[in-house]
N, CA, C and O atoms as CSV, one atom per row, in Angstrom:
chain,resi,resn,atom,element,x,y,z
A,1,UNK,N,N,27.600,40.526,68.459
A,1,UNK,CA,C,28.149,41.343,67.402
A,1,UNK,C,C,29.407,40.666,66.855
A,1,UNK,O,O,30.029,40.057,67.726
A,2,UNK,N,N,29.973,40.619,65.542
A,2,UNK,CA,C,31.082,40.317,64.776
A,2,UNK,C,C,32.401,40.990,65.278
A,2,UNK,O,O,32.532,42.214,65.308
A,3,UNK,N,N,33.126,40.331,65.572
A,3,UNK,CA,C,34.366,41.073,65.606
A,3,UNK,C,C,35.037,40.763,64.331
A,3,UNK,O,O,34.682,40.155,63.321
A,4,UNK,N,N,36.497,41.580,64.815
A,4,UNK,CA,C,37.070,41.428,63.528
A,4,UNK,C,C,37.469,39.949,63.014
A,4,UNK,O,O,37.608,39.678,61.821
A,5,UNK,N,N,37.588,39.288,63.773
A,5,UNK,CA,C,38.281,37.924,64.155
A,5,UNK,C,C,36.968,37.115,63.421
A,5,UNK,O,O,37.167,36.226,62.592
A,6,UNK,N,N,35.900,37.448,63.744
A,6,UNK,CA,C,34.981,36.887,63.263
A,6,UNK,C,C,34.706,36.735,61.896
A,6,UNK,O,O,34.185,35.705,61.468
A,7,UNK,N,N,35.171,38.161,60.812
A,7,UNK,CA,C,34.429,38.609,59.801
A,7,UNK,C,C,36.234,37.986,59.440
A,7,UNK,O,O,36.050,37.361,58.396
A,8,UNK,N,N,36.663,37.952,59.532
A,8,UNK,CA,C,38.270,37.301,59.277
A,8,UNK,C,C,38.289,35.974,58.991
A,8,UNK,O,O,39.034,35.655,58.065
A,9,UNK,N,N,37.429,34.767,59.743
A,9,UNK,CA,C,37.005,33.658,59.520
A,9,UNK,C,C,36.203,33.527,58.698
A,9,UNK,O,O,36.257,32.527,57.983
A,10,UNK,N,N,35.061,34.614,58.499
A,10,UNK,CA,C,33.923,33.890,57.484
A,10,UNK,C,C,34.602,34.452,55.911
A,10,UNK,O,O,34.365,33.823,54.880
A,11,UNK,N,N,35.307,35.481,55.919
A,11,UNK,CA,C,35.988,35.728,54.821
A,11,UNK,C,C,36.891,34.653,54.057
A,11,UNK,O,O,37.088,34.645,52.842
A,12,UNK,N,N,37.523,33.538,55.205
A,12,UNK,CA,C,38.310,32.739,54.367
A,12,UNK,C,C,37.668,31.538,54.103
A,12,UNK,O,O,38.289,30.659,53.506
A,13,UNK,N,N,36.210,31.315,54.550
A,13,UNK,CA,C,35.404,30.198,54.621
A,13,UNK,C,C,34.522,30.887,52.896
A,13,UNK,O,O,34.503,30.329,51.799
A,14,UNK,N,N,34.202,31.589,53.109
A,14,UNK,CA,C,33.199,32.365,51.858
A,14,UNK,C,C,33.653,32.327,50.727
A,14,UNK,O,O,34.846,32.063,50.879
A,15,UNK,N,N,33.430,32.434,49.616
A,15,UNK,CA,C,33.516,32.764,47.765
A,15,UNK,C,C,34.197,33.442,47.815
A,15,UNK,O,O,34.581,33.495,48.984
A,16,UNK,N,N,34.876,34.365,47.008
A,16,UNK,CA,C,34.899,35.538,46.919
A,16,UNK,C,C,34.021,35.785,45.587
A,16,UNK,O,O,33.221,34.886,45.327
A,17,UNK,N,N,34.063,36.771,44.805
A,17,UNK,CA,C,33.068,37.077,44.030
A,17,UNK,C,C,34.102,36.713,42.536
A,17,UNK,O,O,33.602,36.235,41.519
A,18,UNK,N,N,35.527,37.031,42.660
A,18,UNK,CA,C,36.472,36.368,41.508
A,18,UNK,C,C,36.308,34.926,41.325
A,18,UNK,O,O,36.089,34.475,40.200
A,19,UNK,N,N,36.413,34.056,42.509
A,19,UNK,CA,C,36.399,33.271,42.742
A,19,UNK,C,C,34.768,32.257,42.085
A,19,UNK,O,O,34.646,31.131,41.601
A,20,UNK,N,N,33.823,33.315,42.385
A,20,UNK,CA,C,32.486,32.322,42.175
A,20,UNK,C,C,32.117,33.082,40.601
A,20,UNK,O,O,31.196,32.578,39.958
A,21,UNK,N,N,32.907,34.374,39.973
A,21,UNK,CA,C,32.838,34.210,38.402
A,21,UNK,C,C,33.629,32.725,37.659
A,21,UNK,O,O,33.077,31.823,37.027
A,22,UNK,N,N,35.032,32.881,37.997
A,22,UNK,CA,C,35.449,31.402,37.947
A,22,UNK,C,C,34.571,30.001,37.984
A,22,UNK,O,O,34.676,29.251,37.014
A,23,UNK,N,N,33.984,29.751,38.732
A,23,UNK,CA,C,33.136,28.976,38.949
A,23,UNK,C,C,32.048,29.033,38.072
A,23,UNK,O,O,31.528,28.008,37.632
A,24,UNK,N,N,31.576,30.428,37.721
A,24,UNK,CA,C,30.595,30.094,36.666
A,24,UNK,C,C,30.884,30.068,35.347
A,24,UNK,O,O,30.045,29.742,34.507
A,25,UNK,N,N,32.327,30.477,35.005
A,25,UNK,CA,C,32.429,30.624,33.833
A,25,UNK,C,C,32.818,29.115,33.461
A,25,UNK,O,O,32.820,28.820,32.265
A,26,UNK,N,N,33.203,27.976,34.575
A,26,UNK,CA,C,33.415,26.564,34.310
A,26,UNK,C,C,32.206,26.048,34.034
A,26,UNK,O,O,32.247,25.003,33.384
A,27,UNK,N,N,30.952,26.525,34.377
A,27,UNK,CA,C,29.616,25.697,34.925
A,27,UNK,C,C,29.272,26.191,33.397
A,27,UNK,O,O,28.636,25.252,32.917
A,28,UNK,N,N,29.386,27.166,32.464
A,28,UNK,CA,C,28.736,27.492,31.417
A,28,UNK,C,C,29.573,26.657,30.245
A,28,UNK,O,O,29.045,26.051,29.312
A,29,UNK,N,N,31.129,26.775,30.532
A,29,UNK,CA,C,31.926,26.041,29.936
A,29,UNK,C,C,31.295,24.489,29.755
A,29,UNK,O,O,31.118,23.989,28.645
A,30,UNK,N,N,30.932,23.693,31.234
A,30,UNK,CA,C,30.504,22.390,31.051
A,30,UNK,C,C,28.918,22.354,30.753
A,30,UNK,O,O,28.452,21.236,30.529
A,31,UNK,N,N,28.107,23.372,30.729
A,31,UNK,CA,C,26.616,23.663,30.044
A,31,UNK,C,C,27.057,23.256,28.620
A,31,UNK,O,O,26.596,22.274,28.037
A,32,UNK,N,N,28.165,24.250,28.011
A,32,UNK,CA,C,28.353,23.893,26.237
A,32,UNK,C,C,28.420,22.472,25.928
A,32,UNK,O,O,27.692,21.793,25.203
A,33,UNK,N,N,29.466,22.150,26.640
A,33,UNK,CA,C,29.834,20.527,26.531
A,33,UNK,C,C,28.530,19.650,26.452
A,33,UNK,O,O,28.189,18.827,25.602
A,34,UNK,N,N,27.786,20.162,27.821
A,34,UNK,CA,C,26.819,19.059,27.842
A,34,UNK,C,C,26.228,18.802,26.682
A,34,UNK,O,O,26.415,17.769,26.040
A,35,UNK,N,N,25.344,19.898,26.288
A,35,UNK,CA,C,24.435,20.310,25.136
A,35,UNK,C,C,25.392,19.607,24.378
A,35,UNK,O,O,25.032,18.430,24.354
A,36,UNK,N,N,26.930,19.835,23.451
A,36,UNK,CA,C,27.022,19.149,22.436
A,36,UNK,C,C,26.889,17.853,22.344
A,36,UNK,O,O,26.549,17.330,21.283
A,37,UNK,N,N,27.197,17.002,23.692
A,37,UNK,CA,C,26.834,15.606,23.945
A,37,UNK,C,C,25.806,15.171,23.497
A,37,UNK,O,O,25.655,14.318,22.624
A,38,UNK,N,N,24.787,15.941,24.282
A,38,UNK,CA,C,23.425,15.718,23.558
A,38,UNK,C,C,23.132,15.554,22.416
A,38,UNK,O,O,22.471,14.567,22.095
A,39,UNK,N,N,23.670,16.752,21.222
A,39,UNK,CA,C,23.179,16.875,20.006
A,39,UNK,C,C,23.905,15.816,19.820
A,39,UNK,O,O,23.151,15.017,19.264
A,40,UNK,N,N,25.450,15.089,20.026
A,40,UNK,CA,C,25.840,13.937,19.226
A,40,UNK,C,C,24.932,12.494,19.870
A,40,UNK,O,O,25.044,11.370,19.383
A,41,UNK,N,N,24.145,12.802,20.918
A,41,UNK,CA,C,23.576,11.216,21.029
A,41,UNK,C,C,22.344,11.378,20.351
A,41,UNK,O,O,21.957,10.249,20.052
A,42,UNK,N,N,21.448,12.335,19.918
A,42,UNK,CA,C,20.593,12.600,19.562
A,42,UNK,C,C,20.980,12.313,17.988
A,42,UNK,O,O,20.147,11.544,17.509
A,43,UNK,N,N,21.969,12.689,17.059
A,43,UNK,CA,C,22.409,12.214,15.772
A,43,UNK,C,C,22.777,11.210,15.692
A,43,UNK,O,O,23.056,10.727,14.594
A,44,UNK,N,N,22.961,10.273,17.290
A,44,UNK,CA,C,23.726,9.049,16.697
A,44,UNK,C,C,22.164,8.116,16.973
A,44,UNK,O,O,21.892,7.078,16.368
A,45,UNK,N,N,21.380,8.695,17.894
A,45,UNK,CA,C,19.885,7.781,18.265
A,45,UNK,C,C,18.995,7.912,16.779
A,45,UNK,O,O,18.248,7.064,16.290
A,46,UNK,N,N,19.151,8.518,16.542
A,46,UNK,CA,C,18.678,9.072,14.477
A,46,UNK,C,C,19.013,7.870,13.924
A,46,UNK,O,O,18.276,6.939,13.599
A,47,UNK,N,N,20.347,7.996,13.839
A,47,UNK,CA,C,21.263,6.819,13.094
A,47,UNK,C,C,20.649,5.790,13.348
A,47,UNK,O,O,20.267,5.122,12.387
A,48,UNK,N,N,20.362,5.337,14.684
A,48,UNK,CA,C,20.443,3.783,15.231
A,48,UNK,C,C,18.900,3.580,15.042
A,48,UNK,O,O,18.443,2.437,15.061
A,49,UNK,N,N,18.151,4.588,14.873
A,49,UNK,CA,C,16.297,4.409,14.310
A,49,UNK,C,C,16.426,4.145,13.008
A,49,UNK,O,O,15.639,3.342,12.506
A,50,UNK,N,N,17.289,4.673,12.322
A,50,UNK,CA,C,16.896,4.236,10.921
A,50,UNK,C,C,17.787,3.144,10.395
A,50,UNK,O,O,17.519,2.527,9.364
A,51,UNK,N,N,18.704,2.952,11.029
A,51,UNK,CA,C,19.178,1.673,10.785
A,51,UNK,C,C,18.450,0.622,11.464
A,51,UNK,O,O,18.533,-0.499,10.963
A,52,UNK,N,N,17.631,0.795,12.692
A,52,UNK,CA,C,16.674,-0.625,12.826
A,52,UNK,C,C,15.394,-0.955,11.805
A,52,UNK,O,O,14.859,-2.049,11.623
A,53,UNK,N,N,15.083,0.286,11.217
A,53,UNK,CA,C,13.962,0.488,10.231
A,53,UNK,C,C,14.342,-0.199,9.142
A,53,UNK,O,O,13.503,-0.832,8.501
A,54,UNK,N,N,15.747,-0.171,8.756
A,54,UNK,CA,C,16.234,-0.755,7.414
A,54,UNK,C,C,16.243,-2.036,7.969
A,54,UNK,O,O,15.738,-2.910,7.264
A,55,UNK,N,N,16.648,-2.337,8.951
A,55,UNK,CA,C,17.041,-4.026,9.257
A,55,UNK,C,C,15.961,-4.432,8.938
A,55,UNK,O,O,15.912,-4.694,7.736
A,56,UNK,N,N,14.973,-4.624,9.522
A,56,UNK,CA,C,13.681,-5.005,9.531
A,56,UNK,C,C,13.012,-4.738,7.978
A,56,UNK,O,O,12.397,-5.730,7.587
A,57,UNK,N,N,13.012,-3.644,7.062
A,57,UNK,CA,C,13.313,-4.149,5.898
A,57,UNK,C,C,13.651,-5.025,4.951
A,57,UNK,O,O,12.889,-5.572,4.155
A,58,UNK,N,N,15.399,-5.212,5.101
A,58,UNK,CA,C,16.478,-6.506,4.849
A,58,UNK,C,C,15.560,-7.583,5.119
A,58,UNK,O,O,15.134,-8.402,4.304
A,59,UNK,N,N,15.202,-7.464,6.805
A,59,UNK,CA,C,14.830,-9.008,7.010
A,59,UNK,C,C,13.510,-9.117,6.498
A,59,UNK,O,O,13.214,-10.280,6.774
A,60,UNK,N,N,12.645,-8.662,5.982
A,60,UNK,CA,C,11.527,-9.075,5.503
A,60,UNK,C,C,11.832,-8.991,4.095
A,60,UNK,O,O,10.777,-9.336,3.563
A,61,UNK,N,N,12.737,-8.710,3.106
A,61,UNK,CA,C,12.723,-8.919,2.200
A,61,UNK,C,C,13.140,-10.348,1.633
A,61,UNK,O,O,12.713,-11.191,0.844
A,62,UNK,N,N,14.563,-10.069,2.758
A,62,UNK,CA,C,15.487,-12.103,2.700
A,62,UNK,C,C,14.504,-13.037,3.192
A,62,UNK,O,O,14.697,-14.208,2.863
A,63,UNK,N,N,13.190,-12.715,4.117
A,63,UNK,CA,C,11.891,-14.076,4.374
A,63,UNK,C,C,11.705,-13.728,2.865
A,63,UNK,O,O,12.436,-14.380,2.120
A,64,UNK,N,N,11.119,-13.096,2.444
A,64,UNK,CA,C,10.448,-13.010,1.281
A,64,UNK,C,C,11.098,-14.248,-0.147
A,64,UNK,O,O,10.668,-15.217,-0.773
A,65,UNK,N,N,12.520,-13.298,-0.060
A,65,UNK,CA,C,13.008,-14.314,-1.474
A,65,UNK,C,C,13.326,-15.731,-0.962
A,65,UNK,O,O,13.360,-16.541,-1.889
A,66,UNK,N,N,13.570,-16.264,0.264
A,66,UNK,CA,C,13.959,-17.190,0.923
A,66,UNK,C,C,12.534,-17.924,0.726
A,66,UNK,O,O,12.649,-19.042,0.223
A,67,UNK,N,N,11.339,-17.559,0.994
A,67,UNK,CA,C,9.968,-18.002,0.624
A,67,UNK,C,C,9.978,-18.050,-0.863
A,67,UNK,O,O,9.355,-19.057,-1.197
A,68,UNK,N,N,10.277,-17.604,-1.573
A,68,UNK,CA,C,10.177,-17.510,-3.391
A,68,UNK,C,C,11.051,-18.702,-3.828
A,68,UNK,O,O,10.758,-19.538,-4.684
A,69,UNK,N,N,12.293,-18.628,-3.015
A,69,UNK,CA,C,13.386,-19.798,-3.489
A,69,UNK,C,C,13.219,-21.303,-3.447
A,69,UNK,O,O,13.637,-22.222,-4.152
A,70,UNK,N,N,12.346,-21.214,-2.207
A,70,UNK,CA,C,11.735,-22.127,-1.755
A,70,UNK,C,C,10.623,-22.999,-2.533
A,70,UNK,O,O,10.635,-24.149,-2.970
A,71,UNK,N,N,9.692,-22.008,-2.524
A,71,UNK,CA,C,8.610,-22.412,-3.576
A,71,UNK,C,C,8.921,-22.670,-5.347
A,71,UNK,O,O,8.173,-23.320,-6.077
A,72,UNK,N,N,9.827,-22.187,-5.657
A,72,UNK,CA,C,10.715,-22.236,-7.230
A,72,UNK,C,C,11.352,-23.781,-6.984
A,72,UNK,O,O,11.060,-24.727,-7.717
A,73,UNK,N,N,12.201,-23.875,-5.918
A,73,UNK,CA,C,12.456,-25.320,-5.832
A,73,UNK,C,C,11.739,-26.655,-5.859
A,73,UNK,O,O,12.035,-27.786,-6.243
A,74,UNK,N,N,10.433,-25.951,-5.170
A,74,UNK,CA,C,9.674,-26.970,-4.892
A,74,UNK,C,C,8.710,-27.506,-5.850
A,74,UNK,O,O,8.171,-28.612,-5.892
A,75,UNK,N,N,8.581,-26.207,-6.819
A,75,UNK,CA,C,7.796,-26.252,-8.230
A,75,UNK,C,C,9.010,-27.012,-9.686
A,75,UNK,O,O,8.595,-27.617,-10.674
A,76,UNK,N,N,10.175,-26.781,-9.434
A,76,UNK,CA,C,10.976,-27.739,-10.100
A,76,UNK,C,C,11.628,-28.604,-9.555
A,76,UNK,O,O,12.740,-28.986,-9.917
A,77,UNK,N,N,11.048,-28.972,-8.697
A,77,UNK,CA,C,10.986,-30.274,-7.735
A,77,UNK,C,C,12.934,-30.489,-7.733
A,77,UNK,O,O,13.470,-31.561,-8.015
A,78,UNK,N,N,13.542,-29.482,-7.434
A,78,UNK,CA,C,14.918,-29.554,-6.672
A,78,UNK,C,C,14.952,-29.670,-5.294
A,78,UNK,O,O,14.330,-28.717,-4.825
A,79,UNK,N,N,15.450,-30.496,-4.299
A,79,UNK,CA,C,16.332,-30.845,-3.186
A,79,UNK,C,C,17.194,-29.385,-2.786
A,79,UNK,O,O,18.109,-28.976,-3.501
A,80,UNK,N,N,16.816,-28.784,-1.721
A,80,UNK,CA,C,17.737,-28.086,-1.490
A,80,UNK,C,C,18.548,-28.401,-0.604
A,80,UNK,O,O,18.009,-29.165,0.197
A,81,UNK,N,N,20.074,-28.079,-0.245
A,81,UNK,CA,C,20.670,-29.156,0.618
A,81,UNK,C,C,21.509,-27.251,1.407
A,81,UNK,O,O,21.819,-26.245,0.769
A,82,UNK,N,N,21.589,-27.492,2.805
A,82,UNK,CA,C,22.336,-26.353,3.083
A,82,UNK,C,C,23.961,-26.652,2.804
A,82,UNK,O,O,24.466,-27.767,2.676
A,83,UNK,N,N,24.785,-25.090,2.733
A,83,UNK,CA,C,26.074,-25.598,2.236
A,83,UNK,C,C,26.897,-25.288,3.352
A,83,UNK,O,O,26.701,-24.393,4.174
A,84,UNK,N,N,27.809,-26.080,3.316
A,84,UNK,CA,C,28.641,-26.337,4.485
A,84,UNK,C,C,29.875,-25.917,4.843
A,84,UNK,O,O,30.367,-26.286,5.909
């Protein structure tokens, strides 16, 4: 059976119930946080998809005219020399 001595120890070992609202009202506090983290990596992973979509764009357009410039040179028989 518990004595008093007993229920005296597990009382200062235990929660109290102030104590474990505290605790949850931090755990909901860092729930919000999390979630907004999220939504900003999720707007910034957006960002970083459509900016690889455009790159790859860019770069197939600059092969493209880089192929056109090429062939224009080569049809008015210009030397292209890189610049330095």
């Amino acid at each position: 059976m518990l004595t008093n001595q007993d229920i005296a120890k597990l009382t200062s070992v235990l929660v109290t119930k102030q104590e474990f609202q505290l605790l949850d009202a931090k755990v909901d506090s860092m729930r919000e946080t999390l979630n907004s983290l999220l939504t900003a990596i999720d707007g910034l992973t957006k960002v970083i998809d459509n900016l690889r979509v455009e790159y790859a764009a860019v770069t197939s357009q600059l092969n493209r005219h880089e192929r056109w410039i090429q062939q224009i040179a080569q049809k008015a028989k210009i030397k292209l020399e890189a610049a330095i």
